[in-house]
SETOR-354466 format. One record per residue (C-alpha): chain; x, y, z negated. Coordinates in steps of 0.02 Angstrom, whole numbers. Each point is the difference from the previous one (the first is absolute). Layout:
+-----+--------+--------+--------+
: mol :   east :  north :     up :
+-----+--------+--------+--------+
:   A :      X :      Y :      Z :
...
+-----+--------+--------+--------+
This chain:
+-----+--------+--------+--------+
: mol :   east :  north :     up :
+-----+--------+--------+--------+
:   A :  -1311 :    910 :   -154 :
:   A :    149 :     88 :    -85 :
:   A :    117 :    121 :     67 :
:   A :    116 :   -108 :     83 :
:   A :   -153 :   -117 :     98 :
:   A :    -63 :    179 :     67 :
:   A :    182 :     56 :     47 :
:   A :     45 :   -155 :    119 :
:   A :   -184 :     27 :     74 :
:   A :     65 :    180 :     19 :
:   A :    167 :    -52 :     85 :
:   A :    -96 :   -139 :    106 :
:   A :   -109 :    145 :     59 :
:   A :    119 :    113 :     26 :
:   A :    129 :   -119 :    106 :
:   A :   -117 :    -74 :    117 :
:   A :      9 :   -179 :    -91 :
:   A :    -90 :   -133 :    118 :
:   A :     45 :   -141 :   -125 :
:   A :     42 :    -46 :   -186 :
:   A :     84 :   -149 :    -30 :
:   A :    -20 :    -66 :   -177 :
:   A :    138 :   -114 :    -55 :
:   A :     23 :   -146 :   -131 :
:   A :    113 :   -146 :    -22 :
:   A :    -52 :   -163 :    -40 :
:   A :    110 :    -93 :   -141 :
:   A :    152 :    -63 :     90 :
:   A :      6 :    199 :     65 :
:   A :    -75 :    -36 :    182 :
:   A :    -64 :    153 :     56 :
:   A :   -185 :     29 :     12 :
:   A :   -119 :    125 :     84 :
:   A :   -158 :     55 :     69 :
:   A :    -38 :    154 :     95 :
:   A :   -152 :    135 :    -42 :
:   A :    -39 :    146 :    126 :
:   A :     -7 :    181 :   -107 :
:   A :   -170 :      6 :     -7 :
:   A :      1 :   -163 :   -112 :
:   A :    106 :     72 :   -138 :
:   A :    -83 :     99 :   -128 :
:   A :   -102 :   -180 :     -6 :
:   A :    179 :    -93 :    -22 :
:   A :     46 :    111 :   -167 :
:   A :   -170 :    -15 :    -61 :
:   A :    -72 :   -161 :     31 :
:   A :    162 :   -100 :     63 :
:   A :     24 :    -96 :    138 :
:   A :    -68 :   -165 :    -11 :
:   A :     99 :   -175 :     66 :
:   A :     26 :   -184 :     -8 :
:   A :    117 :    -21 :   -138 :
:   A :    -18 :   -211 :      5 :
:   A :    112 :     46 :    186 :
:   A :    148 :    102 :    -75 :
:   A :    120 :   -143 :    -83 :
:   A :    -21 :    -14 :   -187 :
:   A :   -141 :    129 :    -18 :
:   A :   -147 :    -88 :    -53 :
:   A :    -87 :   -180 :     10 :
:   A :   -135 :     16 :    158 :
:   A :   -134 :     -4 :   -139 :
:   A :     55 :    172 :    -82 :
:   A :     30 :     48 :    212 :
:   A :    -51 :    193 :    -12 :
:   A :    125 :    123 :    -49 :
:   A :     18 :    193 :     21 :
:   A :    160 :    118 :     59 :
:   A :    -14 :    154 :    -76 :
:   A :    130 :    128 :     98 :
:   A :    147 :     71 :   -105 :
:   A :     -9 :    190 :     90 :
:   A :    159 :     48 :   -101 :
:   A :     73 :   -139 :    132 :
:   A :    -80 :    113 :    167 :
:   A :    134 :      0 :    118 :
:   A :      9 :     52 :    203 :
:   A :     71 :   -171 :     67 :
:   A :    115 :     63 :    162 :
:   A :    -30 :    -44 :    191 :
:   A :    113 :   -164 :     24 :
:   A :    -13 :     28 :    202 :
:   A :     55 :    142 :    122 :
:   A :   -169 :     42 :     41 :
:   A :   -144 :     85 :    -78 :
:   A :    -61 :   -110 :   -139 :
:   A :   -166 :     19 :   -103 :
:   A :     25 :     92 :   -165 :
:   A :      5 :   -150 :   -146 :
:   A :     -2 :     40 :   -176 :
:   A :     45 :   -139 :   -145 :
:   A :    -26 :    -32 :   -175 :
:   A :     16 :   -142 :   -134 :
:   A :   -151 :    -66 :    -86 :
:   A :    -16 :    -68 :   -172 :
:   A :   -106 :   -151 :     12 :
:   A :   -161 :    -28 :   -105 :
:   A :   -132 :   -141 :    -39 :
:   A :   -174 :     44 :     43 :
:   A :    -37 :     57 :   -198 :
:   A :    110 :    134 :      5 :
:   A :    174 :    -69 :    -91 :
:   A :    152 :     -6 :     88 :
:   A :     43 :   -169 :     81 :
:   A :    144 :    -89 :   -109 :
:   A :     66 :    -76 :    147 :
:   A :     36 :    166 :     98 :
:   A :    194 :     18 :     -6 :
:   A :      1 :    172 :    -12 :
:   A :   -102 :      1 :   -158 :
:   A :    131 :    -96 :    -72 :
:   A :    139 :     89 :     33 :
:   A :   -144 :    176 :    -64 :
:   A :     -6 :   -109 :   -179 :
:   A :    186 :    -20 :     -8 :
:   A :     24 :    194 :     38 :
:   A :   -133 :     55 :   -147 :
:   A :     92 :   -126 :   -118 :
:   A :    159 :    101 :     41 :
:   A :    -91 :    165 :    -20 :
:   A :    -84 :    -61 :   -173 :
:   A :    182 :    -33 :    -54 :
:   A :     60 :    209 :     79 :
:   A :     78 :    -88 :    155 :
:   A :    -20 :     13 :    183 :
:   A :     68 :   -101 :    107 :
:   A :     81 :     54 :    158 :
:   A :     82 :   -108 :    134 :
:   A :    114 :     37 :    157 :
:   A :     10 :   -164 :    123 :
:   A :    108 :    -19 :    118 :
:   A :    -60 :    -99 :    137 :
:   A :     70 :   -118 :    112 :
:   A :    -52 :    -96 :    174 :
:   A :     59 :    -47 :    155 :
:   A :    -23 :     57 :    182 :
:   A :    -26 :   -138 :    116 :
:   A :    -20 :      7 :    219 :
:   A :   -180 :    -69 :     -6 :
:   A :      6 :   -199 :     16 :
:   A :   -106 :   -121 :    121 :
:   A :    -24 :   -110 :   -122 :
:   A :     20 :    -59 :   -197 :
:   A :    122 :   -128 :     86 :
:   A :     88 :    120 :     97 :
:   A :    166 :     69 :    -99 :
:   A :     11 :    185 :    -62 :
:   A :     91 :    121 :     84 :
:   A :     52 :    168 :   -105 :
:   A :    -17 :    148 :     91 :
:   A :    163 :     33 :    -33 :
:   A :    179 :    -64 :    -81 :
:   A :     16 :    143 :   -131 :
:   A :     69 :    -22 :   -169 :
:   A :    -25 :    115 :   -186 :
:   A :    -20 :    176 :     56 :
:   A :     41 :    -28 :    164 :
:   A :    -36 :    142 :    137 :
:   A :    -73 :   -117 :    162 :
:   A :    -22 :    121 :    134 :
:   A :    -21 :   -148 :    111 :
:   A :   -170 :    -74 :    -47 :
:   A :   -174 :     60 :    -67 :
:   A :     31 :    -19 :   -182 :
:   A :     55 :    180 :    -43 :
:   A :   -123 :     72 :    101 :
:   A :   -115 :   -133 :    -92 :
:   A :     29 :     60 :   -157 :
:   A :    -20 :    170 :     28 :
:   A :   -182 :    -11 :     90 :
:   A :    -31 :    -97 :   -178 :
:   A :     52 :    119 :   -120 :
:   A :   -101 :    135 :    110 :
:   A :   -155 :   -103 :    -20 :
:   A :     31 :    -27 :   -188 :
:   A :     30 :    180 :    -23 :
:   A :   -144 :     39 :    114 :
:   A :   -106 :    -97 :   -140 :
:   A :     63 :     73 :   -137 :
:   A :    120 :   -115 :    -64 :
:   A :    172 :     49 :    -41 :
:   A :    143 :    -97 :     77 :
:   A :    168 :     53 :   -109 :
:   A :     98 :    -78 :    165 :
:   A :     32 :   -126 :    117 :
:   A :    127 :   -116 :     98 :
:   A :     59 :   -155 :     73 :
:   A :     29 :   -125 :   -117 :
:   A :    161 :   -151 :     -9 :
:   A :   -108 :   -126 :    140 :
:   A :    -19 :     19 :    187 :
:   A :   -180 :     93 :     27 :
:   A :    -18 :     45 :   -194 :
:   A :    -43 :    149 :    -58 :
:   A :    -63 :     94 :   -169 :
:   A :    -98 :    132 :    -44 :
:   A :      1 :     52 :   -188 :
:   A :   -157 :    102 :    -72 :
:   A :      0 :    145 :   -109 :
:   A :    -40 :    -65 :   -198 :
:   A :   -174 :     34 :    -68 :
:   A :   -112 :    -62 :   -115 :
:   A :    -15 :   -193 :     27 :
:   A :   -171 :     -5 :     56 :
:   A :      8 :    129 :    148 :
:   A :    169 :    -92 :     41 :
:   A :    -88 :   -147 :     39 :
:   A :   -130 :     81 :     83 :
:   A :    159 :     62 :    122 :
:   A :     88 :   -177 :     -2 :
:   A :   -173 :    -62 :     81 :
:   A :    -28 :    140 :    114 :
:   A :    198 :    -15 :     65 :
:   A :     -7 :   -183 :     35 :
:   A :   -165 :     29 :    109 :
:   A :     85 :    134 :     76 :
:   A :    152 :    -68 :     49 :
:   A :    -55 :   -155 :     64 :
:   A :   -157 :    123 :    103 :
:   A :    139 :     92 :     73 :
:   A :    138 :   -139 :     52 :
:   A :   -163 :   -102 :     79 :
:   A :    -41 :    191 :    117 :
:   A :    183 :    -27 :     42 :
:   A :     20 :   -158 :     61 :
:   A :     92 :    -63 :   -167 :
:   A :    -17 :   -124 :   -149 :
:   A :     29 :     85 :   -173 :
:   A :      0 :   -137 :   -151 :
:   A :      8 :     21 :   -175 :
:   A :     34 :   -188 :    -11 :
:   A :    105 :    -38 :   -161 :
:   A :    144 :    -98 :    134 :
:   A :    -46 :     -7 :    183 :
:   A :    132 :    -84 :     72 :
:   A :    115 :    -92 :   -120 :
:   A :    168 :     52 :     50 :
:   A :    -38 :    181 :    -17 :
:   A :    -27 :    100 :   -161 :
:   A :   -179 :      7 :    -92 :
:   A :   -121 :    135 :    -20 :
:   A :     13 :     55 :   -162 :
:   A :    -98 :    160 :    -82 :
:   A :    102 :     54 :   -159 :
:   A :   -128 :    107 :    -96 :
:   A :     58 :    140 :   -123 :
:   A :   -100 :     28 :   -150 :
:   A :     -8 :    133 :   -145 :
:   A :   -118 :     52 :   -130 :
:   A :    -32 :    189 :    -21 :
:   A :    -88 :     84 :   -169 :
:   A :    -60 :    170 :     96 :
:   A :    168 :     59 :     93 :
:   A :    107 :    -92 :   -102 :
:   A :     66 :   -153 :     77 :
:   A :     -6 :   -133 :   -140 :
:   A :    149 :    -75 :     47 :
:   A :    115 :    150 :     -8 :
:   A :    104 :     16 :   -163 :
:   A :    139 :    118 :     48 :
:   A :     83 :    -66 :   -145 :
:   A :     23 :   -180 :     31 :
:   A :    140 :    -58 :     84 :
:   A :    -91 :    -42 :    167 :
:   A :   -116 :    116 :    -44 :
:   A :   -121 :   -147 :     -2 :
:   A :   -136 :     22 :   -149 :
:   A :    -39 :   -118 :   -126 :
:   A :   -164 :    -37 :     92 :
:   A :     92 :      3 :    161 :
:   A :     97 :   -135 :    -77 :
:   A :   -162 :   -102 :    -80 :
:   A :    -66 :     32 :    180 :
:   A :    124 :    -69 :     64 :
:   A :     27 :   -155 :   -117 :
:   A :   -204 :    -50 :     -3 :
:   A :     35 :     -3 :    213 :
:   A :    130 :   -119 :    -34 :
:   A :    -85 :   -100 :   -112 :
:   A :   -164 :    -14 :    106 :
:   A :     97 :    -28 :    162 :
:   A :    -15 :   -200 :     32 :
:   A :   -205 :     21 :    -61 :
:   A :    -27 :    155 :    147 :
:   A :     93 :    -81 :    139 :
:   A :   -157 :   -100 :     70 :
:   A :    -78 :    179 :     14 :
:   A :    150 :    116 :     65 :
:   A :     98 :   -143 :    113 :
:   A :   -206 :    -89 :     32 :
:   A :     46 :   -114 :    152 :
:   A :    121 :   -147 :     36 :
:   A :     87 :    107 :    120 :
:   A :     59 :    119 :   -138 :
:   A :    116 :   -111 :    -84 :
:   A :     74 :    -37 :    167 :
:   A :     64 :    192 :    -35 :
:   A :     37 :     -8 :   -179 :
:   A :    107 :   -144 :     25 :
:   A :     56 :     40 :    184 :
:   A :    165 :     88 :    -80 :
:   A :     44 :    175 :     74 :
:   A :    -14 :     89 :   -207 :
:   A :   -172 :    -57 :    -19 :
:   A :    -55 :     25 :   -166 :
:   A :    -10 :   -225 :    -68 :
:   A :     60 :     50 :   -170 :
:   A :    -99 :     68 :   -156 :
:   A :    139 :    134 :    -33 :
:   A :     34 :    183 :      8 :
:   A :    105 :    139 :     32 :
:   A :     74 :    178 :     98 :
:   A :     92 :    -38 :    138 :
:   A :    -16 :   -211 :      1 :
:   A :    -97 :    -24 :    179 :
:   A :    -48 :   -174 :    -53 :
:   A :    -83 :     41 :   -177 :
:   A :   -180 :    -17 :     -1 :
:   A :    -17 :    176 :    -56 :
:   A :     95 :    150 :     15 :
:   A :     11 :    140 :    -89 :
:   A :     38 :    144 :     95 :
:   A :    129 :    143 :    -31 :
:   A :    -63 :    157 :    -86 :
:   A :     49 :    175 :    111 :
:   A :     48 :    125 :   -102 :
:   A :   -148 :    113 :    -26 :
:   A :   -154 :   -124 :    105 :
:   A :    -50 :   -104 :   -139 :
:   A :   -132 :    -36 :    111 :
:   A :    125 :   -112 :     63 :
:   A :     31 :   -132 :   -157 :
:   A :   -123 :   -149 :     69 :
:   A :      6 :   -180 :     10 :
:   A :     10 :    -73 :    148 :
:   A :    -79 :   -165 :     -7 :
:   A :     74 :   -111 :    171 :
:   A :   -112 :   -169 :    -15 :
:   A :   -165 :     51 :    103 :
:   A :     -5 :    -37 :    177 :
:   A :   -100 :    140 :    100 :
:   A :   -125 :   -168 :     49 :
:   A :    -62 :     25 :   -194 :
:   A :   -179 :     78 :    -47 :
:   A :     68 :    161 :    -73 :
:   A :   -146 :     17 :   -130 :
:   A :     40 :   -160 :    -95 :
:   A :    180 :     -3 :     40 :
:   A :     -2 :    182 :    -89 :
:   A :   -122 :    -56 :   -130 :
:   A :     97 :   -119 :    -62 :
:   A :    190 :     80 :     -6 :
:   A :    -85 :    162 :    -75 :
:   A :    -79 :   -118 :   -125 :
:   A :    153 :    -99 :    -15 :
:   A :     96 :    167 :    -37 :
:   A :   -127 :     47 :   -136 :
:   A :      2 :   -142 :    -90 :
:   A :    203 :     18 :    -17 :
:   A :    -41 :    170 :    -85 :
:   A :   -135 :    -68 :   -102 :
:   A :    113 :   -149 :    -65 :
:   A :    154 :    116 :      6 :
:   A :     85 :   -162 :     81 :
:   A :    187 :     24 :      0 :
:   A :     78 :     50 :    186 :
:   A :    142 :   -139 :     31 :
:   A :    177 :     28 :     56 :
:   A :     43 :     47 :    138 :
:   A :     37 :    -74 :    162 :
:   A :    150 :     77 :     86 :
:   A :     70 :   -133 :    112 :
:   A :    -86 :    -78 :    153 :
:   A :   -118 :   -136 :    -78 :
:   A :     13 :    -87 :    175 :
:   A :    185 :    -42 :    -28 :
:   A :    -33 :    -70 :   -165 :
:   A :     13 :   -202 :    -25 :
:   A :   -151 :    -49 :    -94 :
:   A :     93 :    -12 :   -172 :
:   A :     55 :    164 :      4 :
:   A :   -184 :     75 :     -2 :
:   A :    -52 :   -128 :   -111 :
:   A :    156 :     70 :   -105 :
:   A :    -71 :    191 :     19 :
:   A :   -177 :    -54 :    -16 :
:   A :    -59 :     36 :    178 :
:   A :   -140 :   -107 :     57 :
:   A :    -81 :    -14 :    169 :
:   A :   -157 :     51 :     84 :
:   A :   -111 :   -144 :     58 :
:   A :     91 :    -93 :    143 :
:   A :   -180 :    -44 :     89 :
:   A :   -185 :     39 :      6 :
:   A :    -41 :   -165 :   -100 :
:   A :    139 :     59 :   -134 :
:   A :    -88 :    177 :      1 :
:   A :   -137 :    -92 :     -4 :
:   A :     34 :    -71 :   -191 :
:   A :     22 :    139 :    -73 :
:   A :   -143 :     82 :     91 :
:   A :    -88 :   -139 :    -88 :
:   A :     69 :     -1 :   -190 :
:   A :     -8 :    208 :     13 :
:   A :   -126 :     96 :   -134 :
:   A :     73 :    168 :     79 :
:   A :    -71 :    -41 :    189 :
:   A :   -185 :    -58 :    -35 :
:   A :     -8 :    146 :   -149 :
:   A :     28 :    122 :    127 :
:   A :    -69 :    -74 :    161 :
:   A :   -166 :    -38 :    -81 :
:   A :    -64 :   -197 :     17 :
:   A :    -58 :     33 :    176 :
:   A :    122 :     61 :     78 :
:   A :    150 :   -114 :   -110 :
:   A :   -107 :   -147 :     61 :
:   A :    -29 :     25 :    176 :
:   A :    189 :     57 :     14 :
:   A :     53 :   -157 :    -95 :
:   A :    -94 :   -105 :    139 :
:   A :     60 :     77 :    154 :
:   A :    175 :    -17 :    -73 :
:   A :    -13 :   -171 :    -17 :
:   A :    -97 :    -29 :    154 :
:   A :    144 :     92 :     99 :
:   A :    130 :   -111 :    -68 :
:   A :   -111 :   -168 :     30 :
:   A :     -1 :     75 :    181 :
:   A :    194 :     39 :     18 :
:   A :     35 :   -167 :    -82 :
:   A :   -108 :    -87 :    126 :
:   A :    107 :     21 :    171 :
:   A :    151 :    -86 :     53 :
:   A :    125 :    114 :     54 :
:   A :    111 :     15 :    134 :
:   A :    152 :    -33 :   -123 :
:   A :    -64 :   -157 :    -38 :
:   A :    -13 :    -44 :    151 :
:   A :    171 :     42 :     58 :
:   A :     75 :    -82 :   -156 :
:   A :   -111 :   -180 :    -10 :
:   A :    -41 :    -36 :    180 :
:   A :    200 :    -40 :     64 :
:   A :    -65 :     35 :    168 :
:   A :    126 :    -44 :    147 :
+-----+--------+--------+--------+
């Protein structure tokens, strides 16, 4: 074992650990675990913990079944006590999957969000990202029939003092903090019962990594209290979608790559080829970042959703934003990419608008003009006139260019491109096999 196996054995020791929970996601970003008692862990770095990987959706054919979960102990985290009472002591960490001859599993997400992050590196780049994530706070329903009731009727940065939502968040950003993640802040967001909680940036890989840990958590805690959290994309269709605007930068040591103090936004030339190969890439990545058919309910649901392929500083309905430099942070000069939904796996959705990004640099593609004005109030032949085109309007339309993409299955890997490309389409056979309560109301001329 190396130092780092021998110092979580040390801390499990030490903090009167009862259980370790090793962690995974499978590849639509369902989280995964199994638990191991202490005693069981020196055997889990060594020799790996052995499971059925034919079970965990698009792992393996139920031929090549076994598989191993080797545990990540840079990942070793104290996961908090959810209830008021005296809990057992759980530790966590991620696992990088492997096949039973020692190589890494292709079709482990986070490995493919690890090969996108040495690609970076092998260029001098790091990527770092900062999401800010979204979901709503529901009373806890009887039923999937029954309708959803916020917990409360707050708006953008409202202060509810009537209402659990405040308290809410802050029990959540104690638990987040308690495991180590950063949250930068929190607050209520523009519909009833929604709320945000934005994370501190670093490196991509250890920010999803938090992105998984903060959806488990949230959705633990609201569950102890007697409450429904969802990251669904659009809940309820007349209020305002979940969205998770990610920021991303590229840093060469301390230097942020994107910095340039003398540019006129102080955005670099490979901020700007960042930016333009996201642009570029943006209809191909959508079946990743916005994966379900409910996320294009919220792309297209209005309320500055990001629906158009543009860009820009202070333009709420560009697809990415470029946000303002603060005198003396550089640290600051990022771009904020607003398509994913916080429903997304994080480790391709990152993969791919990291790669994306890169590519832009390595093509030195040209950053458009751009968008000032509200794209949303624009007929169609004006954006045609500006060159503004749209983001897929539906899963099936995500769906071909999913299909005719050689940037998704180069980075994905054939297993996991494959098995993503089938559930895709098998979620849209699904949707497209129901008939609706709108058709219903609108054909039947009931009396």
């Amino acid at each position: 074992m190396d130092s780092r196996q021998e110092d979580v054995i040390r801390q499990v020791g030490e903090r009167d650990v009862k259980y370790v929970r090793l962690m995974f996601t499978d590849v639509l970003g369902v989280l995964k675990s199994v638990t191991i008692a202490p005693v069981e862990l020196e055997r889990a770095f060594t020799e790996g913990v052995a499971f059925d990987g034919s079970s965990v959706e698009g792992f393996t054919r139920v031929a090549e079944s076994d598989m191993l979960l080797f545990p990540d102990a840079t990942t070793f985290q104290i996961m908090p006590q959810l209830a008021d009472i005296s809990e057992d002591t759980i530790g966590r960490m991620f696992c990088d999957v492997y096949n039973p001859d020692g190589t890494r599993s292709h079709s482990d997400p986070r490995y493919v969000l690890e090969r996108t992050m040495k690609r970076a590196q092998a260029l001098g780049f790091v990527p770092y990202a900062h999401p800010e994530i979204e979901f709503y706070l529901f009373k806890q329903p009887g039923s999937l029939e029954e309708r959803l009731r916020p917990v409360d009727q707050g708006g953008y940065f409202d202060h509810v003092s009537a209402g659990p939502g405040n308290a809410f968040r802050r029990w959540a950003v104690r638990m987040l903090e308690e495991c180590g993640i950063s949250v930068e802040f929190s607050h209520h967001e523009g519909g009833p019962g929604q709320n945000e909680i934005d994370l501190r940036s670093v490196d991509a890989l250890s920010c999803a990594d938090n992105l998984v840990t903060t959806r488990e958590a949230v959705e633990d805690l609201a569950e102890v209290k007697g409450l429904l959290a969802t990251f669904m994309p659009k809940p309820d269709i007349d209020f305002p979608g979940n969205g998770m605007h990610v920021h991303f930068s590229l840093w060469e040591g301390d230097q942020n790559a994107f910095y340039d103090p003398a540019a006129a936004d102080h955005l670099s030339i490979v901020g700007r080829q960042f930016t333009a190969g996201l642009l570029h890439y943006a209809k191909e990545i959508s079946a990743i970042v916005n994966q379900h058919v409910n996320s294009y309910k919220r792309l297209w649901g209005g309320d500055e959703a990001p629906a158009f392929v543009c860009w820009g500083h202070h333009n709420p309905s560009a697809l990415i934003r470029v946000a303002d430099h603060k005198p003396g942070l550089h640290t600051y000069t990022r771009v904020e990419y607003r398509a994913p939904d916080p429903a997304m796996n994080p480790y391709l959705g990152f993969a791919l608008i990291i790669e994306a990004g890169l590519k832009g640099i390595e093509q030195r593609m040209e950053l458009p003009e751009e968008a000032e004005d509200n794209v949303w109030e624009m007929s169609d032949a004006e954006r045609k006139a500006y060159g503004i085109e749209t983001l897929p309007r539906s899963l099936e339309d995500a769906i071909c260019y999913l299909q005719d993409s050689e940037l998704v299955p180069a980075v994905l890997g054939e297993e996991v491109f494959d098995y993503v490309l089938r559930t895709r389409l098998a979620e849209w056979t699904e949707y497209r096999h129901q008939v609706t309560e709108q058709e219903k109301r609108l054909l039947l001329h009931l009396h």
